[in-house]
N, CA and C atoms as a LAMMPS dump frame, in Angstrom:
ITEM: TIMESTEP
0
ITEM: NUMBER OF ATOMS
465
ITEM: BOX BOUNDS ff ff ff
-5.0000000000000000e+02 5.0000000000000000e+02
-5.0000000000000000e+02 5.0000000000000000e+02
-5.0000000000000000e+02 5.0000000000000000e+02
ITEM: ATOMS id mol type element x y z
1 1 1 N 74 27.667 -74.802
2 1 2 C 74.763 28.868 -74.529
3 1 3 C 76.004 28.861 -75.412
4 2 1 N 76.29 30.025 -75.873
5 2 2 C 77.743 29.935 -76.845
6 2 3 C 78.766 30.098 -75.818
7 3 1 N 79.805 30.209 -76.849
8 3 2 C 81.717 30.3 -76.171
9 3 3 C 81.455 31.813 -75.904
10 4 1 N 80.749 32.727 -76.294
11 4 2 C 81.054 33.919 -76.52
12 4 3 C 79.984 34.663 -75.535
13 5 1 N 79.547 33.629 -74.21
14 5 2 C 79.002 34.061 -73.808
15 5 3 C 79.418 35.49 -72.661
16 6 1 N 78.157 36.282 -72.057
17 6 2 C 79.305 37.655 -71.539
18 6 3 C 80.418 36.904 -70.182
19 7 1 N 79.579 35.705 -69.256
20 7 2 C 80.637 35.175 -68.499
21 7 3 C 82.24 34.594 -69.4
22 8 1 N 82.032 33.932 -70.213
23 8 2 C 83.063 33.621 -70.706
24 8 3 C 83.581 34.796 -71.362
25 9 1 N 83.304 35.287 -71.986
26 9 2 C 83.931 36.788 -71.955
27 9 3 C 84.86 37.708 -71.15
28 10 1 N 83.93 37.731 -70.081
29 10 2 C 84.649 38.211 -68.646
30 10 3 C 86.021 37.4 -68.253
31 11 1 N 85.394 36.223 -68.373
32 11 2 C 86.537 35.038 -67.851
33 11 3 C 88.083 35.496 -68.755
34 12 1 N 87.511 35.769 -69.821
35 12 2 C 88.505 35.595 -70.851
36 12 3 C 89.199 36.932 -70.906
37 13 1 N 88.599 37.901 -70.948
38 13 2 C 89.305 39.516 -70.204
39 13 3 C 89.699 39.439 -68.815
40 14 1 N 89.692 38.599 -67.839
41 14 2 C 90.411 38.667 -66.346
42 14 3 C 91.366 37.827 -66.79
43 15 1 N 91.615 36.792 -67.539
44 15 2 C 92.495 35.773 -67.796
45 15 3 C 94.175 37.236 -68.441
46 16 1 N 93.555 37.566 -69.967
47 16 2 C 93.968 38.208 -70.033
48 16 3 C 94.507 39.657 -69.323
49 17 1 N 93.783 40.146 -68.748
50 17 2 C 94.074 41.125 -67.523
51 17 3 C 95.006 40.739 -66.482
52 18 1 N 94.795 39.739 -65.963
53 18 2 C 96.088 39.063 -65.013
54 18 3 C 97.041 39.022 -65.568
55 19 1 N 97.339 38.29 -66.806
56 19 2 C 98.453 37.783 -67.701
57 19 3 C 99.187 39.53 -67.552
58 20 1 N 98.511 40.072 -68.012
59 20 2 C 99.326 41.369 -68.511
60 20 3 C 99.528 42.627 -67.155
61 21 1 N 99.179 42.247 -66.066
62 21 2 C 99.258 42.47 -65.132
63 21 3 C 100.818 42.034 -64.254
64 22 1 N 101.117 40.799 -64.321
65 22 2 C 101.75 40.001 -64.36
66 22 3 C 103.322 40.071 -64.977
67 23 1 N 102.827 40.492 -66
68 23 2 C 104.042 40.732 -67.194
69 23 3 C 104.041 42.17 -66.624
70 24 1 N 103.358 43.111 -66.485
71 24 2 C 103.913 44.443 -66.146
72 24 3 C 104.483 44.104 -65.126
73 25 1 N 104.431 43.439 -63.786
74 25 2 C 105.062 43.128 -62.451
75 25 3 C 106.448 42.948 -62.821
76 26 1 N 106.945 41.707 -63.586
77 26 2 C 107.741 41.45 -63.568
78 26 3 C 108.626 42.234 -64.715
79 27 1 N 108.092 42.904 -65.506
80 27 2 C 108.968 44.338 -66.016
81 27 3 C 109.594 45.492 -65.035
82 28 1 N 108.677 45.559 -63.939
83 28 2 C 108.725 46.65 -63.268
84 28 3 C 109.685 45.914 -62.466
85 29 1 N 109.875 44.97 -61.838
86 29 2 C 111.501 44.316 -60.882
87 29 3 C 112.316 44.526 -61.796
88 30 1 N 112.351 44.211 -62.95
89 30 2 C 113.721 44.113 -63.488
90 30 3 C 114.316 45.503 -63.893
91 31 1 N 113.061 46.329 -63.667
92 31 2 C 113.308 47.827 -63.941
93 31 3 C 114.034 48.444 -63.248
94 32 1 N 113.324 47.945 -61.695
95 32 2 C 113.907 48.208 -60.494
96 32 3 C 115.336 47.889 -60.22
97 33 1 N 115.687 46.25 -60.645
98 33 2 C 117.018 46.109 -60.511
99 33 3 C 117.839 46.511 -61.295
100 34 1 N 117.318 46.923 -62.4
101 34 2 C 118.612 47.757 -63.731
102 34 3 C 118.754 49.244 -62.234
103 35 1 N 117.531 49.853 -62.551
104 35 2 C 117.94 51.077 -61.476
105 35 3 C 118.894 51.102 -60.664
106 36 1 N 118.552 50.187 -59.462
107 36 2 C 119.736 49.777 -58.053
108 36 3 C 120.849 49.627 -59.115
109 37 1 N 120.858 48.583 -59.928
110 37 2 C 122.394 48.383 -60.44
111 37 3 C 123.529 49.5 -60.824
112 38 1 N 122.256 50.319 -61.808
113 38 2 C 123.003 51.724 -62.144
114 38 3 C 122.955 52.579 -60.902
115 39 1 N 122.741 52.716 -59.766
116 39 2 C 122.404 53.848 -59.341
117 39 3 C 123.574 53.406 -58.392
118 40 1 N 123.87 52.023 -57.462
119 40 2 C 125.18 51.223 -56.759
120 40 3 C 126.307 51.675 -58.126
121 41 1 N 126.425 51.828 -58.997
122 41 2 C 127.887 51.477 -59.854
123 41 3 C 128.068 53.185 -60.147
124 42 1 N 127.317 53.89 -60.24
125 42 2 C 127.244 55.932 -59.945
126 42 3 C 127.626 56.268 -58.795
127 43 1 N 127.153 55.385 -57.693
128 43 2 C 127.112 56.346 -56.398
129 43 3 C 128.053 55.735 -55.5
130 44 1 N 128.774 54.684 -56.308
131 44 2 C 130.002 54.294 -55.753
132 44 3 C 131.266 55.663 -55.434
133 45 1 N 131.678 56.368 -56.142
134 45 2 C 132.45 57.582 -56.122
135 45 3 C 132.415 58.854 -54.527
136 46 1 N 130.199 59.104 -55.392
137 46 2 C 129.871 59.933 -53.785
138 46 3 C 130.241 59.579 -52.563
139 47 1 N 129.472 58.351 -52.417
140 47 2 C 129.472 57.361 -51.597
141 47 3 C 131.24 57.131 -50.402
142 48 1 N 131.876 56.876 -51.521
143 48 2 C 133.473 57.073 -50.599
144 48 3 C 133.989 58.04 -50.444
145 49 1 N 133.367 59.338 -50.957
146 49 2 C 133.787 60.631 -50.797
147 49 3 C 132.908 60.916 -49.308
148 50 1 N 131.975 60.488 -48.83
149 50 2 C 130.947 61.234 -48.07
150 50 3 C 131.562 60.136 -46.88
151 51 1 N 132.026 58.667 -46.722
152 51 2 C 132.773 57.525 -45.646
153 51 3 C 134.62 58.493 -45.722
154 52 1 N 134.799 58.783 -46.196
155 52 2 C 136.296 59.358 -46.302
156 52 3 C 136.291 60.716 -45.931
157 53 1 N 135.188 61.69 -45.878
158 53 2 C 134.913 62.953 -45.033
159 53 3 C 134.766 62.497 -43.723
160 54 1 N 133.908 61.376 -43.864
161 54 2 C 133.351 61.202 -42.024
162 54 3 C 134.727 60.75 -41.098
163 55 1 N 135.144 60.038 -42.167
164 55 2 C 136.307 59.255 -41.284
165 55 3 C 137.337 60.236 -40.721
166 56 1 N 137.733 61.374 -41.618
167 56 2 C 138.877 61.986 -41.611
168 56 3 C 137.979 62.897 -40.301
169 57 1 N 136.668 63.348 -40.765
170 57 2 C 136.19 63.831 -39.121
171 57 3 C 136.537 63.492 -37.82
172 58 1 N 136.502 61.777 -38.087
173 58 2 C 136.403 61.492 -37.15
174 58 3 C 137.785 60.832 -36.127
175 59 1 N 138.614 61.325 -37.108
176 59 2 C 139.927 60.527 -36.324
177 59 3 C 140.841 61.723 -36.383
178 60 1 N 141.239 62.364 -37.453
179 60 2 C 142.682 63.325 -37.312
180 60 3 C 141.884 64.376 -37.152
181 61 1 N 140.93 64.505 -37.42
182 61 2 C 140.447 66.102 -36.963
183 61 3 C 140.268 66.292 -35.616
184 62 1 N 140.36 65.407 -34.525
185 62 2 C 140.445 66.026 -32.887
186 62 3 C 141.897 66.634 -32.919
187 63 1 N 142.537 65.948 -33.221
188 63 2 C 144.382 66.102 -32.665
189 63 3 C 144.65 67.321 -33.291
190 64 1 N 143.632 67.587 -34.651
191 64 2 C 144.378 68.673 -35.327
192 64 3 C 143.23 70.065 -34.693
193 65 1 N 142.349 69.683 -33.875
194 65 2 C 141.98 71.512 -33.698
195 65 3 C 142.079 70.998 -31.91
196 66 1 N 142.769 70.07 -31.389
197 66 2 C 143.366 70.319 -29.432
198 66 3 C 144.454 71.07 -30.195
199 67 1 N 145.332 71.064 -31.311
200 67 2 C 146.598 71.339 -31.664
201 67 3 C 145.91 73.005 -31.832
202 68 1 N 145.172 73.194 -32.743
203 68 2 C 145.042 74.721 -32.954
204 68 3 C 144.477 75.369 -31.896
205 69 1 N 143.38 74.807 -30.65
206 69 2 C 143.435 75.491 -29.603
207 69 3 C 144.513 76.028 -28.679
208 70 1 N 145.679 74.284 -28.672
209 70 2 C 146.814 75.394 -28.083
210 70 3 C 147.747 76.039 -28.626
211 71 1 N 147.626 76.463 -30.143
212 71 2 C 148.277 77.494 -30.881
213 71 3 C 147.652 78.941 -30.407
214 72 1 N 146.39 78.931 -30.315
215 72 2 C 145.268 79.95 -30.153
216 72 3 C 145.553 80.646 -28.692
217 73 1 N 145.904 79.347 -27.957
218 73 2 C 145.962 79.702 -26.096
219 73 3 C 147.573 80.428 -26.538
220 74 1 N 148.411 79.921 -27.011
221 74 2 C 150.052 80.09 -26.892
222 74 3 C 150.352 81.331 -27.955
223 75 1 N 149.841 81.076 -29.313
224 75 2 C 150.448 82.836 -30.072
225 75 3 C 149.456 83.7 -29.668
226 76 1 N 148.072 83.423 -29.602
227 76 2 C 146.966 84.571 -29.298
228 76 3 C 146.688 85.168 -28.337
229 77 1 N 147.061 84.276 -27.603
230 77 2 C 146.379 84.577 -25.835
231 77 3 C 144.921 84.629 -25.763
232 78 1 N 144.509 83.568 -26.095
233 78 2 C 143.108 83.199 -26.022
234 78 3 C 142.782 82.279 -24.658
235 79 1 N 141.873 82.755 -23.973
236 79 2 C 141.545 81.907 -22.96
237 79 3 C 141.735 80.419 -22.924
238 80 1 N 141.787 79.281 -22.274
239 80 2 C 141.989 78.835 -23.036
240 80 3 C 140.268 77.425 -23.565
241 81 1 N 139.618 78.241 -22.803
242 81 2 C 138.122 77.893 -22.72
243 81 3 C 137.843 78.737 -24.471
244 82 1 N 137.783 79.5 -24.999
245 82 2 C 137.554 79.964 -25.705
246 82 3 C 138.489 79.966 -27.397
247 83 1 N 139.744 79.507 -26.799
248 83 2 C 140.504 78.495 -27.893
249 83 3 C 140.251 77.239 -27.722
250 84 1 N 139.207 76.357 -27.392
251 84 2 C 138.894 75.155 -26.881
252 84 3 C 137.763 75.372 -27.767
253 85 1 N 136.823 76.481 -27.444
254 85 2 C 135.395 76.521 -28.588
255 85 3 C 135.892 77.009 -29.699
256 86 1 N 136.458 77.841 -29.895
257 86 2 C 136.989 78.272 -31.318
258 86 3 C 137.462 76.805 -32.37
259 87 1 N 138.107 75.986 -31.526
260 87 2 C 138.099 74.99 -32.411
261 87 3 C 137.687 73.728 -32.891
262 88 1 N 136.636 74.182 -31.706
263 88 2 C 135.247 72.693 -31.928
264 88 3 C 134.682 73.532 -33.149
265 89 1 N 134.283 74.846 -33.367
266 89 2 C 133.383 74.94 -34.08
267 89 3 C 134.115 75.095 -35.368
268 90 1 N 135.365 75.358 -35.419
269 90 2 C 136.327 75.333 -36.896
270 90 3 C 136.515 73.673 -37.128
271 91 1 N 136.619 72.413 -36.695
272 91 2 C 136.121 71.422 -36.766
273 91 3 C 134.834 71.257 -37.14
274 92 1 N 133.795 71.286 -36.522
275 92 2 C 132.634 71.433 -36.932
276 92 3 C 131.915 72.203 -38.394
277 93 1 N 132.497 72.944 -38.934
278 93 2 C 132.483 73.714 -39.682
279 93 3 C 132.989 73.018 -40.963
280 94 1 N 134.673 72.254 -40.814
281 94 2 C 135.204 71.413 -41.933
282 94 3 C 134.319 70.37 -42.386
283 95 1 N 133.786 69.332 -40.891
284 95 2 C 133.207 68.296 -41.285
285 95 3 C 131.927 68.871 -41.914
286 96 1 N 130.988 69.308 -41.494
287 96 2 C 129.618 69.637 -42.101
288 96 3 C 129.889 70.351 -43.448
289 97 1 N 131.232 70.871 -43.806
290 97 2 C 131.379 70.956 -45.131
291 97 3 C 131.693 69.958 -46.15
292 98 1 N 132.502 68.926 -45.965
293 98 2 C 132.731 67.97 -46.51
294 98 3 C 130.842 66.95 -46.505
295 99 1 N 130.326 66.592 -45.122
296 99 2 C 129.381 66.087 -45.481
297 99 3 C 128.212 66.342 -46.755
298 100 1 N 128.225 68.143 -47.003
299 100 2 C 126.957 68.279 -47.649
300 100 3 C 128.217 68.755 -48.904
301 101 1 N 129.036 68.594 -48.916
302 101 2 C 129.728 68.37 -50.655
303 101 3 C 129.503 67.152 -50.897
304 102 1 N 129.226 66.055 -50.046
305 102 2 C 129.327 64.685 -50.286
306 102 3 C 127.475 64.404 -50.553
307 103 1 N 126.727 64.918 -50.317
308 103 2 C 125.416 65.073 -50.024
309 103 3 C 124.861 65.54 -51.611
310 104 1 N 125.448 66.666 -51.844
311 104 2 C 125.255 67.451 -52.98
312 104 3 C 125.696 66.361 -54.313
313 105 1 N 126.57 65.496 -53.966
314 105 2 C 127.005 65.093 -55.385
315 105 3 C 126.65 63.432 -55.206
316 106 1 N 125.519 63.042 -54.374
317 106 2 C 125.461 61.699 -54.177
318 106 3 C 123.902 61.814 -55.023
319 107 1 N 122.983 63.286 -54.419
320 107 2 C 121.628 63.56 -54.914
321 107 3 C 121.484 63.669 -56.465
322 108 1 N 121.935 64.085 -57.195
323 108 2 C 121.786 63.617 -58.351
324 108 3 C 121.989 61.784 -59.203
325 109 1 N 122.395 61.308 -58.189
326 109 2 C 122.691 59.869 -58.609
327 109 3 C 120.9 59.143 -57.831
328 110 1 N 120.279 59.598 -57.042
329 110 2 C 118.981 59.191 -56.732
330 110 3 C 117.989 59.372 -57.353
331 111 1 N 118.775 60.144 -58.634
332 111 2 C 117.276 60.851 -59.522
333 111 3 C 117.19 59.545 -60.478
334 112 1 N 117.382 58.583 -60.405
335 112 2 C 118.174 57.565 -61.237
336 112 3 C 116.197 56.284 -61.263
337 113 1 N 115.971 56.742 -59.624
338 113 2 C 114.715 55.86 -59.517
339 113 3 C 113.795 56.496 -60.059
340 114 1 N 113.385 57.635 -60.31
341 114 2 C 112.36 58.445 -61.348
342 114 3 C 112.07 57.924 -62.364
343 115 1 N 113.106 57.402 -63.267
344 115 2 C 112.406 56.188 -64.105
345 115 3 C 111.467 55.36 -63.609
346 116 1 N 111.999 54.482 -62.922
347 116 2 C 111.131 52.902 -62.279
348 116 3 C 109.766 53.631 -62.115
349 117 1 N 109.692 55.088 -61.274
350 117 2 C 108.697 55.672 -60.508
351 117 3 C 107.888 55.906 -61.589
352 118 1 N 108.389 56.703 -63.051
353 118 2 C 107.633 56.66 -63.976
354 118 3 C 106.576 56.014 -65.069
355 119 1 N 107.54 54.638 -64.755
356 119 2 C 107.084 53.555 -65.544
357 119 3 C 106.36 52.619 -64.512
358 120 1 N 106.417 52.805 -63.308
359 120 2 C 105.26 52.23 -62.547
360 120 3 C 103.827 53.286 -62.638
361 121 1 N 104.161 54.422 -62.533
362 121 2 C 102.737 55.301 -63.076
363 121 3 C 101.971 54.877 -64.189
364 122 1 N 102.812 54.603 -65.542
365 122 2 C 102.429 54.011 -66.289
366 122 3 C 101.513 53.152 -66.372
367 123 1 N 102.194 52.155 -66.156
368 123 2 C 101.504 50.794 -65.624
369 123 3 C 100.661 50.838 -64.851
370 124 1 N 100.603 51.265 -63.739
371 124 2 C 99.018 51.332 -62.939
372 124 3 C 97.708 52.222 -63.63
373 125 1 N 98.155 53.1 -64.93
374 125 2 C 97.473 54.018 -65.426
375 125 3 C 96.607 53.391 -66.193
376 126 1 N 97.666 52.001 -67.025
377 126 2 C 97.518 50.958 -68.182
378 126 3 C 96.208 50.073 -67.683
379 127 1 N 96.649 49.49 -66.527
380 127 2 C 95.955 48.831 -65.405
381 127 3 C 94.278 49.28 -65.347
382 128 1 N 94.59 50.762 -64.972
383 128 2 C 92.851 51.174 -64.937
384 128 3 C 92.483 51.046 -65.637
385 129 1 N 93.031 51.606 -66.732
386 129 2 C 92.19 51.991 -68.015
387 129 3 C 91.629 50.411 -68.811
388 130 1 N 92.654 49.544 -68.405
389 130 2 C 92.019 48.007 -69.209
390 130 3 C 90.93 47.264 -68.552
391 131 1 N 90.997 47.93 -66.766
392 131 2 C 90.102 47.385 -66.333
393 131 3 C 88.522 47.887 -66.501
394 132 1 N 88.578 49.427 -66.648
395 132 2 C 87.798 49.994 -67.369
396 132 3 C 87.145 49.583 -68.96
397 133 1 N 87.852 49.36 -69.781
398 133 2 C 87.736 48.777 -70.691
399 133 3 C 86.981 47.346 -71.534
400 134 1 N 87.652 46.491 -70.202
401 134 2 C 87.285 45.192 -69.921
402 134 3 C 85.59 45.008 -69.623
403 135 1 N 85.313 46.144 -69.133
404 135 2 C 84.288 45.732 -68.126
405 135 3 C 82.921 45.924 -69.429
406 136 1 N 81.9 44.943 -69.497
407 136 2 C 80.891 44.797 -70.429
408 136 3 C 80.146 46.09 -70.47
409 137 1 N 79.84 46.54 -71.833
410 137 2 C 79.219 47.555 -71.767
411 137 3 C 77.558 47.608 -71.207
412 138 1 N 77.153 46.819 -71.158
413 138 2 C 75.561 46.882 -70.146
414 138 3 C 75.637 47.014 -68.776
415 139 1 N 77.063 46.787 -68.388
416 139 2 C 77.331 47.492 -66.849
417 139 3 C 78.196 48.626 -66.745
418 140 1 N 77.943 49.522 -64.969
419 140 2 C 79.074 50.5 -65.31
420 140 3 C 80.224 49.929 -64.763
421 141 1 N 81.265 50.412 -64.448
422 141 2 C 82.274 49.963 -63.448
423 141 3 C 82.325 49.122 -62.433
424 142 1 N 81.438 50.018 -61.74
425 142 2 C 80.841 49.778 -60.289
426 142 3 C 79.955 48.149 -59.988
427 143 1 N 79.81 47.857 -61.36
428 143 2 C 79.078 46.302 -61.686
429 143 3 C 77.606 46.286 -61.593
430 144 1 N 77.042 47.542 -61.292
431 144 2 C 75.682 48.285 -61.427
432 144 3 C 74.954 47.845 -62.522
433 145 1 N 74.626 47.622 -63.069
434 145 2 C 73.447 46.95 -64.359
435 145 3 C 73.146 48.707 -64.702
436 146 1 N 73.265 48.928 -66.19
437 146 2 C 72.386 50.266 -66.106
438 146 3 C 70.936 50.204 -67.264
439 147 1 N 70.248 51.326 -66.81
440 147 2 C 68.612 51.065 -66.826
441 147 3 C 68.873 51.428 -68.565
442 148 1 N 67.269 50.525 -69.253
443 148 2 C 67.507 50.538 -70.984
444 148 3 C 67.082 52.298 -71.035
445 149 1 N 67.768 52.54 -72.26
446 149 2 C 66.965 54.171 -72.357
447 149 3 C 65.839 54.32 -73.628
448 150 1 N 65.527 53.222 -74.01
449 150 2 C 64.565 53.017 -74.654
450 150 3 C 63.882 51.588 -75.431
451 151 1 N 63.046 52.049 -75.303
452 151 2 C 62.745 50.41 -75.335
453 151 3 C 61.917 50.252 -77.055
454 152 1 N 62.04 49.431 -77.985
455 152 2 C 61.364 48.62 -79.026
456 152 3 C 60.057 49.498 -79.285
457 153 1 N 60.023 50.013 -80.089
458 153 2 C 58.51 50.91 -80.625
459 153 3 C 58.106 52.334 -80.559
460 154 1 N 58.922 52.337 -79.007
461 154 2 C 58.836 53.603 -78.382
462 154 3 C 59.896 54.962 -79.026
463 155 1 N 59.023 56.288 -79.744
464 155 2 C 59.571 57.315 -80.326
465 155 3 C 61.249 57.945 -79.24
């Protein structure tokens, strides 16, 4: 039997197929971690803009709309049930604005993984197609043997 037989062949295209399998893996982490790296050192900015909305929600903005309800109850003559809702929802209104300004300018810094996403398409595309490739031409894919379409003599 030769070196060049179709098992050793095979052997020698899965050898290679892993190898480069392998090497795409570990392209694709480091792809991944350039990504995270750039995408943590961008979205650092959003990021404290969207903790510095919540916060300010969440601490001076009570004192400051009990304060405008009883401006509302005292210059308006607003019930004072109804200067009480008037300024939950003018609160409510600031924060959910600040959140989706903070929302709006964090989403363009996520478009950042579309690379990795791209270049993993790639690679799994690379993947088929070598395994396709690889595979001996007297079989199909499927490892099916396929039938001769003509045989020695025959027109």
């Amino acid at each position: 039997m030769s070196d060049r037989s179709p098992i050793n062949a095979l052997k020698s295209s899965t050898r290679m197929l892993v190898r480069d399998a392998i090497e795409l893996a570990e392209l694709q982490l480091q792809l991944f971690a350039a990504d995270g790296r750039e995408m943590a050192r961008k979205s650092a900015p959003p990021l404290l803009t969207v903790i510095a909305g919540v916060t300010v929600a969440m601490s001076g903005l009570p004192l400051l709309l009990v304060g405008l309800a009883y401006a509302l109850v005292e210059l308006a003559g607003f019930p004072v049930w109804l200067a009480m809702l008037s300024s939950a929802f003018t609160g409510m209104a600031i924060g959910g604005a600040a959140a989706v300004v903070g929302i709006r300018w964090l989403r363009p810094q996520l478009e950042i993984w579309r690379r990795s996403a791209g270049e993993l398409k790639e690679n799994v595309a690379f993947l088929k197609g070598e395994l396709q490739r690889t595979t001996p031409d007297h079989q199909n894919p499927d490892g099916s043997a396929e039938a001769e379409e003509a045989t020695i003599g025959q027109p």
